[in-house]
GUKE-233717 format. One record per residue: residue number from 1; x, y, z of N, C-alpha, C in turn. Coordinates in Angstrom, 1 decimal. Example, Ala and Ser with C-alpha at 12.3 -4.5 7.8 and 13.67 -1.06 7.14 Angstrom:
<atoms>
<1 <13.2 -5.7 7.8> <12.3 -4.5 7.8> <13.2 -3.3 7.8>>
<2 <12.8 -2.2 7.1> <13.7 -1.1 7.1> <12.9 0.0 7.9>>
</atoms>
This chain:
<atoms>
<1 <-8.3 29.8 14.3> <-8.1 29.8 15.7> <-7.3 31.0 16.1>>
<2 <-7.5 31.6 17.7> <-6.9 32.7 17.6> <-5.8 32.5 18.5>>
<3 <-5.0 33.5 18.6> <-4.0 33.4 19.6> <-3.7 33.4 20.7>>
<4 <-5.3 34.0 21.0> <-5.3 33.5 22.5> <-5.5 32.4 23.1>>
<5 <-5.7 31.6 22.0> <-5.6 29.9 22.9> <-3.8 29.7 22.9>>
<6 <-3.7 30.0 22.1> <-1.6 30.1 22.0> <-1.7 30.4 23.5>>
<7 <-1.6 31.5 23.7> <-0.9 32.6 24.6> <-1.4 32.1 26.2>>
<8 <-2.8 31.2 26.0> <-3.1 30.5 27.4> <-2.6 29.3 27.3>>
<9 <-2.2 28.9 26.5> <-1.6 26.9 26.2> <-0.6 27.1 27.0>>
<10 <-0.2 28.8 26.6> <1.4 28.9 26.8> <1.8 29.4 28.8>>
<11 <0.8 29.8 29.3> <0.3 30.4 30.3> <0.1 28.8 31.3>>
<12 <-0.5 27.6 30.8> <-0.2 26.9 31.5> <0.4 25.3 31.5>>
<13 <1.6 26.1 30.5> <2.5 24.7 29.8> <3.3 24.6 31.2>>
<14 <3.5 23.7 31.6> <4.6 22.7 32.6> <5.7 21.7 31.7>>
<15 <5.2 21.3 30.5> <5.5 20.6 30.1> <5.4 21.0 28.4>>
<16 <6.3 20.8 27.5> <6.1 21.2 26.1> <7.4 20.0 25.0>>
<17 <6.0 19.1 24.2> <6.7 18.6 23.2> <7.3 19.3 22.1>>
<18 <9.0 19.4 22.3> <9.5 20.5 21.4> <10.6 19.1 20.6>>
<19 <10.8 20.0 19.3> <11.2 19.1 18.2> <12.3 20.4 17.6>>
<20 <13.4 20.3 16.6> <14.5 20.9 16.4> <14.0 20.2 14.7>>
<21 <14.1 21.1 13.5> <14.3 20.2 12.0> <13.4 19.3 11.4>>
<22 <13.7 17.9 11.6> <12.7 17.0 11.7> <12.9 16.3 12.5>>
<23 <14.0 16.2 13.6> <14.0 15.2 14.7> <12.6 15.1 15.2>>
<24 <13.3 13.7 16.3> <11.9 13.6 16.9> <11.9 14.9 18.3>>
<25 <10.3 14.8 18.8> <9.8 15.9 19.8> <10.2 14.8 20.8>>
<26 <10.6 15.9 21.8> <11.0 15.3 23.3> <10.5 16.2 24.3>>
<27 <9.5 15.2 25.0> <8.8 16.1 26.3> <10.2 16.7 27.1>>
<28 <9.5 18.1 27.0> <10.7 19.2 28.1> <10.0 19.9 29.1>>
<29 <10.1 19.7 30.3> <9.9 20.9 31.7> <10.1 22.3 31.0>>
<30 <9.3 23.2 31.2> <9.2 24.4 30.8> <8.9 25.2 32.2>>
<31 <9.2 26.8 31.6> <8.4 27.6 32.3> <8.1 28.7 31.6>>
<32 <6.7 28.9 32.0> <5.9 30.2 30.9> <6.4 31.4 31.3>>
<33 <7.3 32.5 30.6> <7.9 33.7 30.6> <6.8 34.6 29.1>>
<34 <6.3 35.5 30.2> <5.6 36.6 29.2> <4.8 35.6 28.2>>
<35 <5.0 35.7 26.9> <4.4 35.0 25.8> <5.3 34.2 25.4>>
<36 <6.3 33.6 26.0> <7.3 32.9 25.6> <7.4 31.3 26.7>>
<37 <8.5 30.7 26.3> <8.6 29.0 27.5> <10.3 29.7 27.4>>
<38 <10.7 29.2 29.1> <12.1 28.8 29.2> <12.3 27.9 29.3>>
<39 <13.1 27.1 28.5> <13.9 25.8 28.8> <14.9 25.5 29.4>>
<40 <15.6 24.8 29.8> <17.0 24.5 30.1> <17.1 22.9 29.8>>
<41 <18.6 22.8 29.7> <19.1 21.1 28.8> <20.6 21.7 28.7>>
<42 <21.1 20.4 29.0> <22.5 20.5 28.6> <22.7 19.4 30.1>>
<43 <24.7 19.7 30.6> <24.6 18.2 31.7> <24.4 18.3 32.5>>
<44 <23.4 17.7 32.7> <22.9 17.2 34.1> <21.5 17.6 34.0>>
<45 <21.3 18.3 33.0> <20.0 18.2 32.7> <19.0 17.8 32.3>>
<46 <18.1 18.2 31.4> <17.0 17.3 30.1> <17.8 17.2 28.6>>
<47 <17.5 16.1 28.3> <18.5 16.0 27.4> <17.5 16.8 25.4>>
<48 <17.8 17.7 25.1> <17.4 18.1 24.3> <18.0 18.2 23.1>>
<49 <18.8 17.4 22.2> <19.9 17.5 21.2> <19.1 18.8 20.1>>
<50 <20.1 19.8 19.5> <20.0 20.5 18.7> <19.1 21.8 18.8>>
<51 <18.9 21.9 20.6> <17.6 22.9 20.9> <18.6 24.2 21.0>>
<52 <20.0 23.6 22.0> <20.6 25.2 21.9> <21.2 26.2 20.5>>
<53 <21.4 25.2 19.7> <22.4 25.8 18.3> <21.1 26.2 17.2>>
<54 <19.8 25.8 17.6> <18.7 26.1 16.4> <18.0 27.4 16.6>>
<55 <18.0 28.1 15.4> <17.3 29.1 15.2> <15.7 28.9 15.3>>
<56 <14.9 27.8 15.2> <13.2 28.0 15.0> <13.1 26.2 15.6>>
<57 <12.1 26.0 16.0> <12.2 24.7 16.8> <10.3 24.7 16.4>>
<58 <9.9 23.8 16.5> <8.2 23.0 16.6> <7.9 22.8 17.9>>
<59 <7.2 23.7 18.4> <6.4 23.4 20.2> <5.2 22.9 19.9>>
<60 <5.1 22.1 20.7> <3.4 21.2 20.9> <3.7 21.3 22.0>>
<61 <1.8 22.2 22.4> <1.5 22.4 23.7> <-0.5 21.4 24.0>>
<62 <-0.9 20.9 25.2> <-1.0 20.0 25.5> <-2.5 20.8 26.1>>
<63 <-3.5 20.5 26.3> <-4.4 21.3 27.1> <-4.7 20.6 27.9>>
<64 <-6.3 21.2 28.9> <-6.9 20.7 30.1> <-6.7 19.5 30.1>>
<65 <-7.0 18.6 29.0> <-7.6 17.3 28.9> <-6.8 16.3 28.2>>
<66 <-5.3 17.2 28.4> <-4.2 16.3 27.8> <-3.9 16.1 26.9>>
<67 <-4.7 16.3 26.2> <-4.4 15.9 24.5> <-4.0 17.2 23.4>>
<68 <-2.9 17.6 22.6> <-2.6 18.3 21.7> <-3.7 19.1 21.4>>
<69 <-3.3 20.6 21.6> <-4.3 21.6 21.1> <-3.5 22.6 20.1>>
<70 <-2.5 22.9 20.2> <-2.0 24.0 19.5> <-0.4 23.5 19.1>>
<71 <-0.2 23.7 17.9> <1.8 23.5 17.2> <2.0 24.6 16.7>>
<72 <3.0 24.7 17.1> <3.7 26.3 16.6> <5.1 26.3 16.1>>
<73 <5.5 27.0 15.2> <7.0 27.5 15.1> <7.2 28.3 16.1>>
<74 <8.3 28.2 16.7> <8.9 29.1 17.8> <10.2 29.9 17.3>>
<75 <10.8 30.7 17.5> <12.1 31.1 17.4> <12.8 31.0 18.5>>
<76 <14.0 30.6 18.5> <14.6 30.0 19.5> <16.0 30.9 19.7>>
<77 <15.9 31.4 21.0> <17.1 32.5 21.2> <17.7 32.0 22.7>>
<78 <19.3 31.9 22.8> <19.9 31.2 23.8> <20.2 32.4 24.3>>
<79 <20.0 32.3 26.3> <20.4 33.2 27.4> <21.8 33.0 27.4>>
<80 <22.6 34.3 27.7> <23.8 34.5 27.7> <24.3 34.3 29.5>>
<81 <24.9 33.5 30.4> <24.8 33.8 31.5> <25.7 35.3 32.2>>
<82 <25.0 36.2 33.0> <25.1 37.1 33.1> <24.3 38.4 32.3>>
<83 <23.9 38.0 31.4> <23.4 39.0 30.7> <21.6 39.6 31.6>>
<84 <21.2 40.8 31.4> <19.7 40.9 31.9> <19.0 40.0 32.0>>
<85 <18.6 39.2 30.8> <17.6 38.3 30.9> <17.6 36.9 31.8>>
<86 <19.2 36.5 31.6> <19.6 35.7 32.7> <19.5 35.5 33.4>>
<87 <19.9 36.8 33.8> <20.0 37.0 35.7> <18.5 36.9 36.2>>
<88 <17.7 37.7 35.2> <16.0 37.3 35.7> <15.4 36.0 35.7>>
<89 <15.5 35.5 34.7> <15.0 33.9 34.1> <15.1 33.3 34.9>>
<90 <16.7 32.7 34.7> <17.3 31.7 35.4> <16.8 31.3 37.0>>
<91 <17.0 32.2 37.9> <16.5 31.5 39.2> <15.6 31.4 39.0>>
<92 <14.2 32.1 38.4> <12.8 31.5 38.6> <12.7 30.1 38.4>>
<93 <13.4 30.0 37.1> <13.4 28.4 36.2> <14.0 27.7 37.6>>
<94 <15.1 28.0 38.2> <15.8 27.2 38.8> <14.8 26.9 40.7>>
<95 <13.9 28.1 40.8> <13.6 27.5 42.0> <11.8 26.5 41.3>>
<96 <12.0 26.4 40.3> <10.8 25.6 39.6> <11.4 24.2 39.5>>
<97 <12.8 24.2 39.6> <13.4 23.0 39.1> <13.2 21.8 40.0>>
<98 <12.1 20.3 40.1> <12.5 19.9 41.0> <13.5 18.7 41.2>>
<99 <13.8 18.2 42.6> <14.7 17.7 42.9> <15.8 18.3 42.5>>
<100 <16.4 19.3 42.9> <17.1 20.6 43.0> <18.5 20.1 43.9>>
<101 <19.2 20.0 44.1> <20.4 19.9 44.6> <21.1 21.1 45.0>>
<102 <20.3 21.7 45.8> <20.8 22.8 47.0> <20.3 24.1 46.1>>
<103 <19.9 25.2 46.7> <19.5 26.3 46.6> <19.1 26.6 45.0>>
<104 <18.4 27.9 44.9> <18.3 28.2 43.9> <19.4 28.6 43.2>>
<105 <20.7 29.8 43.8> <21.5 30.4 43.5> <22.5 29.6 43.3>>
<106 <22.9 28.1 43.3> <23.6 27.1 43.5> <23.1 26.3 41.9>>
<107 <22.4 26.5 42.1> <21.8 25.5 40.6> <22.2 26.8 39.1>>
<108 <21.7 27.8 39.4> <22.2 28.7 38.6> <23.6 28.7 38.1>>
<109 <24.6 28.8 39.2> <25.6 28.8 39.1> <26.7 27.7 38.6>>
<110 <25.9 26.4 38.9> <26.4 25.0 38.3> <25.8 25.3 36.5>>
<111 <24.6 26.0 36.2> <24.5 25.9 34.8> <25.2 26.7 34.2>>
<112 <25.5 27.7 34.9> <26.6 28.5 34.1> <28.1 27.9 33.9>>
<113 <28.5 27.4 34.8> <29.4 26.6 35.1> <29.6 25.7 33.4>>
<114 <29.0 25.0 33.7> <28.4 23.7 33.2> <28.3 23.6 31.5>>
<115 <28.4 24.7 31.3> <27.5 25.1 29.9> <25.8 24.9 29.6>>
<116 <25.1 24.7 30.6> <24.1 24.6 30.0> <23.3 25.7 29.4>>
<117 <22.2 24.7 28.3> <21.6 26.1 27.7> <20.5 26.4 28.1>>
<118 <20.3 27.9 28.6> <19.0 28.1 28.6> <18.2 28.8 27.3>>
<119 <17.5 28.4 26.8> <16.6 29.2 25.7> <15.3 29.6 25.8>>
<120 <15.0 30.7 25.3> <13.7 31.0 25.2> <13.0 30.8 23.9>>
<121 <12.3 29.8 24.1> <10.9 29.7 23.1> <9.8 30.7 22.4>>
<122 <9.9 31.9 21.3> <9.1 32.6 20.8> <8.1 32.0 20.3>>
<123 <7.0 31.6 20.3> <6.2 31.3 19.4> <5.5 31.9 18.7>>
<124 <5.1 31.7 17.2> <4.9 32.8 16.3> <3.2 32.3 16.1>>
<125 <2.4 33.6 16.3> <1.0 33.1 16.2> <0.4 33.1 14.5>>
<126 <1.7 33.3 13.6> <1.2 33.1 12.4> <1.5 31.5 12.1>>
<127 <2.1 30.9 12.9> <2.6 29.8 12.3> <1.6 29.3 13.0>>
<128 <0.9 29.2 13.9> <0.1 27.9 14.5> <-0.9 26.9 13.9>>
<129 <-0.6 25.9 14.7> <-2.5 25.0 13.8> <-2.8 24.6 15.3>>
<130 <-4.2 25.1 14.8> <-5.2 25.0 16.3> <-5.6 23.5 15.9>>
<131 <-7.1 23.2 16.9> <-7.3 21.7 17.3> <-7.6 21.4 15.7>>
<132 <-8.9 22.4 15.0> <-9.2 22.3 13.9> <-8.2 21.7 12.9>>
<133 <-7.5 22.6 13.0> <-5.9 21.6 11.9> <-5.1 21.1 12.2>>
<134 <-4.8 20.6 13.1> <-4.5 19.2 14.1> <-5.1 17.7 13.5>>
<135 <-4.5 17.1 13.0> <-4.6 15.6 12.9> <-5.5 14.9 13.7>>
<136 <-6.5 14.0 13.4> <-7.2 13.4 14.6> <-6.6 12.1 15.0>>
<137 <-5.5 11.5 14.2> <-4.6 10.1 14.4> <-3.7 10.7 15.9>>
<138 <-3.2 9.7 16.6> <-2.0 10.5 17.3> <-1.1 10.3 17.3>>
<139 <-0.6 9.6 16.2> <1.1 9.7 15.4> <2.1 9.2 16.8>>
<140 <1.7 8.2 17.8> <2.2 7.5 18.4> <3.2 7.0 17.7>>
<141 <5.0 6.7 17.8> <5.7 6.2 17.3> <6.1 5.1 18.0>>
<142 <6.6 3.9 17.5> <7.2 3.0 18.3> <8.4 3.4 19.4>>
<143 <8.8 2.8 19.9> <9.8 3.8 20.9> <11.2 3.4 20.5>>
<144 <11.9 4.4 20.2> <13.3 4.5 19.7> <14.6 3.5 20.7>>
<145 <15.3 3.2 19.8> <16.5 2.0 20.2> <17.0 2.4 21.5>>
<146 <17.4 2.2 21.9> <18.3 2.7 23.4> <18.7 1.3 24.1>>
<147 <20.2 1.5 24.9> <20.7 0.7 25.6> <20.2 0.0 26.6>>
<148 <19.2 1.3 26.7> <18.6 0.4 28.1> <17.2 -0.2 28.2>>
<149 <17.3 -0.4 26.9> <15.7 -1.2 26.7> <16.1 -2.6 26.8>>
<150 <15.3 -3.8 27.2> <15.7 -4.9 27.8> <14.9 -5.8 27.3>>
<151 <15.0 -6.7 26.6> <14.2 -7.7 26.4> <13.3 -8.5 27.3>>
<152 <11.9 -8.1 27.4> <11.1 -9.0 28.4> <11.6 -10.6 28.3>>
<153 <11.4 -10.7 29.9> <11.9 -12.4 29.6> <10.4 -13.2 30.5>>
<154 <10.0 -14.5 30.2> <8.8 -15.0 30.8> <9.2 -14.9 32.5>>
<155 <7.9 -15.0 33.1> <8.0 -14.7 34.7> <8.8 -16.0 35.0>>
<156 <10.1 -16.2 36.4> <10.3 -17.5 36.7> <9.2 -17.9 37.6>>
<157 <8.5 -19.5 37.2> <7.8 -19.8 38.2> <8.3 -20.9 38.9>>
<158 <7.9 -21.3 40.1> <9.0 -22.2 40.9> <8.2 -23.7 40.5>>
<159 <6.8 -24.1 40.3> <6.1 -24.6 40.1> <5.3 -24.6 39.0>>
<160 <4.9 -26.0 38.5> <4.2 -26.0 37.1> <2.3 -24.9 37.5>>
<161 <2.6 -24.2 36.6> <1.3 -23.8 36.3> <0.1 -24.4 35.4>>
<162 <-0.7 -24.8 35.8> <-1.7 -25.3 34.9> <-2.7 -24.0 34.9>>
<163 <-3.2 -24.7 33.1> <-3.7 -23.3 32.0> <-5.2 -24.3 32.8>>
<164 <-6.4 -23.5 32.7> <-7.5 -23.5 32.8> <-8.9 -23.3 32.2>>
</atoms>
């Protein structure tokens, strides 16, 4: 497979299952920079554990028809706020951001604030597996513990229902 299905996955990712080690992948809002994805995560944002402190991260990107076409090693490099790349990135990402809580230059400034990270996603087109080496199972996992999962309880009915 060549890279240029990379470099178009990457052209019109909105969205990218990114993974850190062996954790699990967690759908992230992206935005396509050059041949690269910007992310942001940190408070008040997408919650990404271990995306800002890692050097190489696993992107899965998603095509026309939804389903996994391309996994990559990425190299993963964190924006400095104030630095060149910052100052460019960041508002684009930020007037992409939605439900935005006042301006673009307002949101920037709360992530710097804030600590949040922004990183840029390198993907390396020697590391990739196209559809061809892609799995045909789809490694669906049960869905992980959390507080706010709730035990279904039967509907109240006010009246007996009869089975038919």
């Amino acid at each position: 497979m060549s890279s240029g299905v990379l470099e178009e996955a990457i052209k019109k990712a909105a969205i990218a299952w990114i993974s850190v080690d062996d954790g699990p992948a967690y759908a992230l809002w992206c935005m396509p920079v050059e041949s690269s994805l910007a992310v942001i995560s940190g408070p008040g944002e997408q919650f990404a554990p271990g995306l800002a402190e890692a050097r190489s991260a696993t992107v899965r990107l998603r095509g026309d028809h939804g389903g996994l076409i391309v996994r990559a090693e990425a190299t993963v490099s964190r924006l400095v706020p104030g630095s060149p790349e910052w100052d460019e990135i960041a508002p684009q990402l930020a007037g992409k951001r939605l439900n935005a809580s006042g301006p673009a230059e307002q949101v920037v400034a709360r992530w710097a604030a804030d600590g949040c990270a922004l990183v840029r996603l390198t993907p390396g087109a020697d590391s990739m597996a196209g559809a061809a080496d892609l799995p045909a199972e789809s490694h669906a996992a049960p869905p992980r513990e959390t507080p706010a999962r709730v035990e279904t309880r039967r509907p109240f009915r006010l009246h007996r229902v009869r089975k038919r």
